[in-house]
DOBAGU-111352 format. One record per residue (C-alpha): residue number from 1; x, y, z. Coordinates in steps of 0.001 Angstrom, whole numbers, plus 500000, padded with zeros to 6 digits. Layout:
+-----+--------+--------+--------+
:   n :      X :      Y :      Z :
+-----+--------+--------+--------+
: NUM :      X :      Y :      Z :
...
+-----+--------+--------+--------+
END
This chain:
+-----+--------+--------+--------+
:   n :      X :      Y :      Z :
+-----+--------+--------+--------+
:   1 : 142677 : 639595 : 185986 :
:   2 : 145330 : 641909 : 185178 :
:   3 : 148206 : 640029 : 186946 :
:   4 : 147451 : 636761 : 184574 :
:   5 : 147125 : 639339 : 181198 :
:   6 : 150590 : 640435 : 182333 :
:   7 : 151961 : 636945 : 182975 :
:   8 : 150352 : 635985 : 179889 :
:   9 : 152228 : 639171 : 177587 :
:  10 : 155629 : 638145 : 179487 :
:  11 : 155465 : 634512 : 178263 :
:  12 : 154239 : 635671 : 174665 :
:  13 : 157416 : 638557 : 174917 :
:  14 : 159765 : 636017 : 175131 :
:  15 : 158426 : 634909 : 170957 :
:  16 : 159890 : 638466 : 170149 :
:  17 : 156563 : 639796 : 168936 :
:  18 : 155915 : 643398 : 169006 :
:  19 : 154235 : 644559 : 172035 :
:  20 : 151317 : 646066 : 170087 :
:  21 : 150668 : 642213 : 168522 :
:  22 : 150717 : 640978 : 172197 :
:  23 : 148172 : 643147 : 173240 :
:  24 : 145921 : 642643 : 169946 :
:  25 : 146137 : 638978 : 170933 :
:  26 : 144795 : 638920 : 174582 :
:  27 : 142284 : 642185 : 173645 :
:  28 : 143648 : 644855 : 175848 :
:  29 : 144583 : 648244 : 175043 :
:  30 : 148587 : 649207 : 174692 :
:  31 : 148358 : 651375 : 177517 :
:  32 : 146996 : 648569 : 180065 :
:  33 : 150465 : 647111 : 179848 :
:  34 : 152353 : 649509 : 181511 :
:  35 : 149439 : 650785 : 184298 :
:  36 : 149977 : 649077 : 187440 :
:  37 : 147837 : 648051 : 189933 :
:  38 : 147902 : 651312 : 192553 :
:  39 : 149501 : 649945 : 195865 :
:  40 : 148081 : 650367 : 199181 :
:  41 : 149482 : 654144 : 200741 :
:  42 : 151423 : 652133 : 203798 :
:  43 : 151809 : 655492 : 205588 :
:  44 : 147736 : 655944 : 205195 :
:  45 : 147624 : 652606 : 206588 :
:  46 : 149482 : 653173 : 209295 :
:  47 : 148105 : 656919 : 210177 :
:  48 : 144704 : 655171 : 210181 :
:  49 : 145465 : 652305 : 212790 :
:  50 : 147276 : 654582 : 215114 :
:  51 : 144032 : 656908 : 215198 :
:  52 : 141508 : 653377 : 215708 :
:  53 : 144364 : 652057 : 218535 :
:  54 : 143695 : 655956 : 220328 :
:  55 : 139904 : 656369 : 219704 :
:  56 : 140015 : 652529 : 221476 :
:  57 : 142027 : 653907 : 224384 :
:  58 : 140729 : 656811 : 224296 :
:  59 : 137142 : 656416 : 223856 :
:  60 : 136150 : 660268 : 224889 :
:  61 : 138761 : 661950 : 223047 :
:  62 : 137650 : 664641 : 220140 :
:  63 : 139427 : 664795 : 217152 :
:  64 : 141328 : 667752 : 218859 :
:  65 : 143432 : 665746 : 221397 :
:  66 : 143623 : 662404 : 218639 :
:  67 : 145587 : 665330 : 216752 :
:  68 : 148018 : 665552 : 219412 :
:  69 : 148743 : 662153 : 219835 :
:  70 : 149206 : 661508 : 217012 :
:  71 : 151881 : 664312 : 216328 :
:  72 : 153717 : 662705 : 220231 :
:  73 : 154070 : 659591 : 218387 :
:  74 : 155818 : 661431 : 215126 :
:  75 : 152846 : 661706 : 212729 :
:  76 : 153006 : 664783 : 210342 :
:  77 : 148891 : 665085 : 210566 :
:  78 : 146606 : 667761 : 210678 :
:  79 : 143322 : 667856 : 212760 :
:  80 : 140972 : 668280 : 209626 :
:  81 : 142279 : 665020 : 208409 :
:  82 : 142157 : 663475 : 211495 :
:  83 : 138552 : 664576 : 211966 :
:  84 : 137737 : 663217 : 208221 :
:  85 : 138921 : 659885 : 209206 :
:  86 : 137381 : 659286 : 212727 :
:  87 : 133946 : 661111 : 210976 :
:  88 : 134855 : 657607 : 208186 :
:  89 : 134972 : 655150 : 210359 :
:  90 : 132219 : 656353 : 212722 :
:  91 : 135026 : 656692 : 216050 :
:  92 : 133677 : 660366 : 216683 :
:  93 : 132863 : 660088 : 220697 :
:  94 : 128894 : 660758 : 221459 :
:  95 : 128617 : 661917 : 225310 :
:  96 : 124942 : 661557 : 226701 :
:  97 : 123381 : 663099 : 229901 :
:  98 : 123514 : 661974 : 233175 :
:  99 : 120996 : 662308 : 236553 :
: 100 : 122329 : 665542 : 238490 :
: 101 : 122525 : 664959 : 242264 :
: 102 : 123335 : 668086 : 244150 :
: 103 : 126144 : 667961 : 246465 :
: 104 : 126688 : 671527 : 247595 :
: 105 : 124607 : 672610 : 250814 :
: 106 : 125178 : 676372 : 251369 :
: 107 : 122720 : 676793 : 253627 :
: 108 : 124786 : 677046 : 257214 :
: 109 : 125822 : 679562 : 259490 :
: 110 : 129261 : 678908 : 259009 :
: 111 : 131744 : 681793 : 257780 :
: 112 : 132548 : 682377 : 254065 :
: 113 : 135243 : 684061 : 252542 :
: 114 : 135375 : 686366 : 249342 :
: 115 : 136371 : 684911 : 245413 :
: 116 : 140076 : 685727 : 245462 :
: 117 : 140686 : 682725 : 243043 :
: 118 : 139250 : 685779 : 240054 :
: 119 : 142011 : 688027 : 240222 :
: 120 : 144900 : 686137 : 240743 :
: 121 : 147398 : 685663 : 238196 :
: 122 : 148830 : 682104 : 238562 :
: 123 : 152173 : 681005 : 236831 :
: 124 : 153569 : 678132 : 239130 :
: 125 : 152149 : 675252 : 240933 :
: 126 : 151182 : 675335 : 244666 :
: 127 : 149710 : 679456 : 244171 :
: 128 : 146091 : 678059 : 243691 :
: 129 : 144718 : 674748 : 244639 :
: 130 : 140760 : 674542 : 243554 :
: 131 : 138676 : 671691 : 245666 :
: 132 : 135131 : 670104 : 245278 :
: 133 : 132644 : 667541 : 245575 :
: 134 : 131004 : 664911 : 243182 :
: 135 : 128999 : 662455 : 243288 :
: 136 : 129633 : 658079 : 242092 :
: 137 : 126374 : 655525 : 242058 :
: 138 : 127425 : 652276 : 243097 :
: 139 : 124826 : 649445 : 242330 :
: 140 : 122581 : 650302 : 245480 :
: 141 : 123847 : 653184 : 246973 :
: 142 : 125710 : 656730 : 246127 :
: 143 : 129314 : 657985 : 247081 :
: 144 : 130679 : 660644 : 246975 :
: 145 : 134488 : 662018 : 246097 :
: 146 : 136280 : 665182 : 247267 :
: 147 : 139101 : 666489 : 244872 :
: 148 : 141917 : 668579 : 245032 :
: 149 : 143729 : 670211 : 241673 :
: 150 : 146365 : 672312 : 241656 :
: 151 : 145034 : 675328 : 239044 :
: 152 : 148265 : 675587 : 237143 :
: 153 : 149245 : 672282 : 236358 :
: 154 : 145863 : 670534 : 236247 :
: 155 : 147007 : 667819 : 238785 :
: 156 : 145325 : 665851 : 241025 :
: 157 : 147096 : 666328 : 243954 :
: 158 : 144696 : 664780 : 246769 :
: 159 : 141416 : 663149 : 246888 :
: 160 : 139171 : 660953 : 248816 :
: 161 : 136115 : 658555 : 248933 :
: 162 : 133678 : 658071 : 251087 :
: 163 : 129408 : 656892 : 251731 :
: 164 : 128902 : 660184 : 253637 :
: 165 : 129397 : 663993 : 251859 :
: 166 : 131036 : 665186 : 255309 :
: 167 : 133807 : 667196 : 256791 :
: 168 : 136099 : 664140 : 257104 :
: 169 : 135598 : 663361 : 253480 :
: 170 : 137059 : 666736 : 252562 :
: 171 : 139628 : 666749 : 254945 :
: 172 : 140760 : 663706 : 253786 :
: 173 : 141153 : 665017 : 250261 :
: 174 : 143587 : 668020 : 251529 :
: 175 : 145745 : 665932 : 254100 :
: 176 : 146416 : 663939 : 251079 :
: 177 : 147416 : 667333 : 249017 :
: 178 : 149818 : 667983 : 252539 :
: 179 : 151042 : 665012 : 252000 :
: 180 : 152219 : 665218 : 248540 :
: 181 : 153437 : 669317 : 248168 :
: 182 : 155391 : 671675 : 249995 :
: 183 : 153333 : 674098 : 250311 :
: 184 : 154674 : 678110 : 251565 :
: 185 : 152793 : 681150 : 252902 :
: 186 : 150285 : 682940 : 250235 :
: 187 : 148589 : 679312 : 248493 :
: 188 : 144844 : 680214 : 248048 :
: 189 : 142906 : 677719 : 247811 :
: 190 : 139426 : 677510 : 246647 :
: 191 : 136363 : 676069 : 246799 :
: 192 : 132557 : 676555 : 246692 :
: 193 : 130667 : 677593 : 249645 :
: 194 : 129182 : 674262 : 251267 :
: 195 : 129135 : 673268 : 254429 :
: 196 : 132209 : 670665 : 253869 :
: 197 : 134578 : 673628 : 253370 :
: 198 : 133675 : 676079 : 255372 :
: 199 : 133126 : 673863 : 258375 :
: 200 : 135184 : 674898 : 261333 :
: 201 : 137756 : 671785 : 261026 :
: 202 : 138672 : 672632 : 257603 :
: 203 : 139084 : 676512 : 257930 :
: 204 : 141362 : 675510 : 260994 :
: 205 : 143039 : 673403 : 258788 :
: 206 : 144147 : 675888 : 256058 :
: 207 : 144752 : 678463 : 258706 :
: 208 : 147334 : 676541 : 260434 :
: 209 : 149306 : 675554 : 257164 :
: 210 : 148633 : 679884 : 256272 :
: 211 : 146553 : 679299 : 253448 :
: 212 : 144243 : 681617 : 251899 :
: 213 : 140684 : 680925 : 251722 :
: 214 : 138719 : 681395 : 248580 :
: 215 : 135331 : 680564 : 248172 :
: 216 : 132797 : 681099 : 244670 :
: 217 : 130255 : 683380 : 244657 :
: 218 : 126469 : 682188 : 245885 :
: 219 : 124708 : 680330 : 243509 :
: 220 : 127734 : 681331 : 240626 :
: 221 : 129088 : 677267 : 239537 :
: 222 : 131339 : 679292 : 237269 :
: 223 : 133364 : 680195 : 239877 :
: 224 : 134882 : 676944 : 240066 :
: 225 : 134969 : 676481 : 236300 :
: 226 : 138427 : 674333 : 236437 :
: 227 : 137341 : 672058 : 239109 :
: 228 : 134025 : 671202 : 236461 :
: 229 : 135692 : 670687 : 234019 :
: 230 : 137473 : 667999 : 235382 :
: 231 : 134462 : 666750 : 237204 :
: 232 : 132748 : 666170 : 233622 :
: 233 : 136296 : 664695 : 232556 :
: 234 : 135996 : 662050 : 235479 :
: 235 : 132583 : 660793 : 234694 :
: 236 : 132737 : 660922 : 231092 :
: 237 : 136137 : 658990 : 230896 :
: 238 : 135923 : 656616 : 233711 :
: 239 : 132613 : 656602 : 236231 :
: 240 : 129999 : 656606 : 233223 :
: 241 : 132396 : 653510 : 231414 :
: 242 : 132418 : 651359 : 234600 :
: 243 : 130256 : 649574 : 237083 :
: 244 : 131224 : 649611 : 240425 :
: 245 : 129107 : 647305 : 242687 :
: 246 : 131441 : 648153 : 246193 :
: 247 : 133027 : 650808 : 247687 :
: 248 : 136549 : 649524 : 247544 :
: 249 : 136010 : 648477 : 243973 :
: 250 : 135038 : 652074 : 242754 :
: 251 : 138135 : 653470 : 245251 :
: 252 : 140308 : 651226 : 243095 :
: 253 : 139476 : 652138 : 239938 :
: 254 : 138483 : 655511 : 240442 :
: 255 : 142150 : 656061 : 242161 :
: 256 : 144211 : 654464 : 239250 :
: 257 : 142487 : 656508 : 236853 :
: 258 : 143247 : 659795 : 238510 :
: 259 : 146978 : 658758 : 239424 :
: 260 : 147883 : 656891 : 236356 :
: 261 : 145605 : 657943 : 234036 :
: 262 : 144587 : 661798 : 234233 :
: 263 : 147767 : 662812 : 235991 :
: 264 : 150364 : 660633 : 233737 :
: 265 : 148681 : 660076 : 230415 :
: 266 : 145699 : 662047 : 229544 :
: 267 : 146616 : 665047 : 227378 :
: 268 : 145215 : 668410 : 228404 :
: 269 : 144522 : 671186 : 225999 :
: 270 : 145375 : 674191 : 228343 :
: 271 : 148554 : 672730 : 229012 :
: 272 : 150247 : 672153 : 225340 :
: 273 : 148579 : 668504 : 224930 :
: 274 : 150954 : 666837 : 227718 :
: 275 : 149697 : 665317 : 230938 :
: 276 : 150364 : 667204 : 234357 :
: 277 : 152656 : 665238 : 235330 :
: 278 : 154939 : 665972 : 232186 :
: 279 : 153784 : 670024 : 232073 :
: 280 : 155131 : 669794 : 235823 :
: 281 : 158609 : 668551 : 235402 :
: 282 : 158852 : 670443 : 232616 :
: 283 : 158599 : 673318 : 234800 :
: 284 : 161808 : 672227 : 236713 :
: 285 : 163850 : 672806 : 233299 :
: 286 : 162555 : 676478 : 233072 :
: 287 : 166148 : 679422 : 233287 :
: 288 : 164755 : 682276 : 235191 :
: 289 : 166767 : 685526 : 234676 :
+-----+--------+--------+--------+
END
């Protein structure tokens, strides 16, 4: 309405009559005149669809890592704001539970090795690569996965899939890691104490590439902290969001998510809110005295 009243004083204006007779005559108040109509806050606007496009993409992201996103693609934003407007439009992520299958068998005669993986200090890649197991339900049948991170970086650096939780699945994983680092004298790497790891083939393996063995204490899951986390990462942000009816299909997408996804895009907290792959070459640029 207030567009045509202004229209309306504009045409009468053009009479010369005082401003105060113009507004007597359409029954508005003087002050009406001059109060626009407040425009939309474009910069609002625009905050707000950048933080729907990344709760889209991003379905399992708090408001925590939204915050940093936003601030990599040159928004001046704070994370209580950012909170306020994913709590608004009801984008806050809701995570339920899951069926727990258990997919470490300590119970062999096998040889285990003491937690060195507590004391040490890392500050490089290759010094500490952490390994396990998980579990992936297909439509009739489970699978299971064997990961390798490396503990400073947070990268995926080898991994496999397979229908049986063997030896071969988790040498498959590390031969993959070979493949992809130079490693030197002194890595540790780490693991929990089931069978898979500290089966004869595998210990050979690590001891003829003069790695360190580390295992977690009996019964301590806590031990391996780093390696759950990223288990619960997997699931949350691509096994529990997909359907895989075959093997090959789940390798697929299970495979670009951990190489393009996790290691190239997803932000990480402990590492400044920049994906591994980006915190690594970083490293490259550091001056050391």
């Amino acid at each position: 309405m207030f567009p045509l009243i202004t229209q309306h004083l504009t045409e009468q204006a053009s009479a010369a009559l005082p401003l105060t007779s113009l507004c007597a005559l359409v029954g508005v108040a003087r002050a009406t005149y001059y109060r626009q109509p407040a425009k939309p806050d474009e910069c609002a606007m625009e905050l707000r669809d950048a933080i729907q496009r990344l709760a889209l993409e991003w379905p399992t992201y708090g408001y925590r890592r939204i915050t940093a996103a936003l601030r990599r693609r040159g928004f001046a934003v704070n994370r209580k704001r950012v909170l306020r407007l994913l709590r608004a439009d009801n984008l806050l992520c809701l995570r339920r539970g899951r069926l727990f299958v258990v997919t470490t068998d300590s119970r062999h005669d096998c040889p285990v090795y003491p937690n060195l993986a507590r004391e040490l200090a890392v500050t490089n890649i290759n010094q500490l690569w952490i390994a396990d197991i998980t579990y992936v339900r297909l439509g009739r049948e489970w699978i299971y996965l064997a990961v390798i991170l490396d503990a400073y970086s947070r990268r995926v650096i080898g991994w496999a899939l397979s229908r049986h939780i063997d030896t071969e699945l988790t040498l498959a994983a590390l031969r993959m890691a070979f493949d992809a680092r130079q490693i030197a004298p002194g890595l540790v790497h780490h693991s929990d104490r089931g069978v898979q790891y500290a089966a004869t083939d595998y210990v050979a393996e690590l001891h003829a590439h003069q790695i360190t063995i580390s295992m977690s204490r009996k019964g301590n899951p806590y031990d391996n902290a780093q390696c759950e986390r990223f288990m619960r990462t997997l699931k949350y942000e691509e096994v529990y969001l997909s359907e895989y009816e075959t093997l090959l299909e789940a390798e697929a997408s299970i495979g670009r998510f951990l190489e393009e996804v996790y290691n190239r895009k997803r932000l990480h907290s402990a590492l400044g809110y920049v994906p591994p792959v980006e915190f690594e070459q970083s490293l490259k640029q550091r001056v050391y005295p």
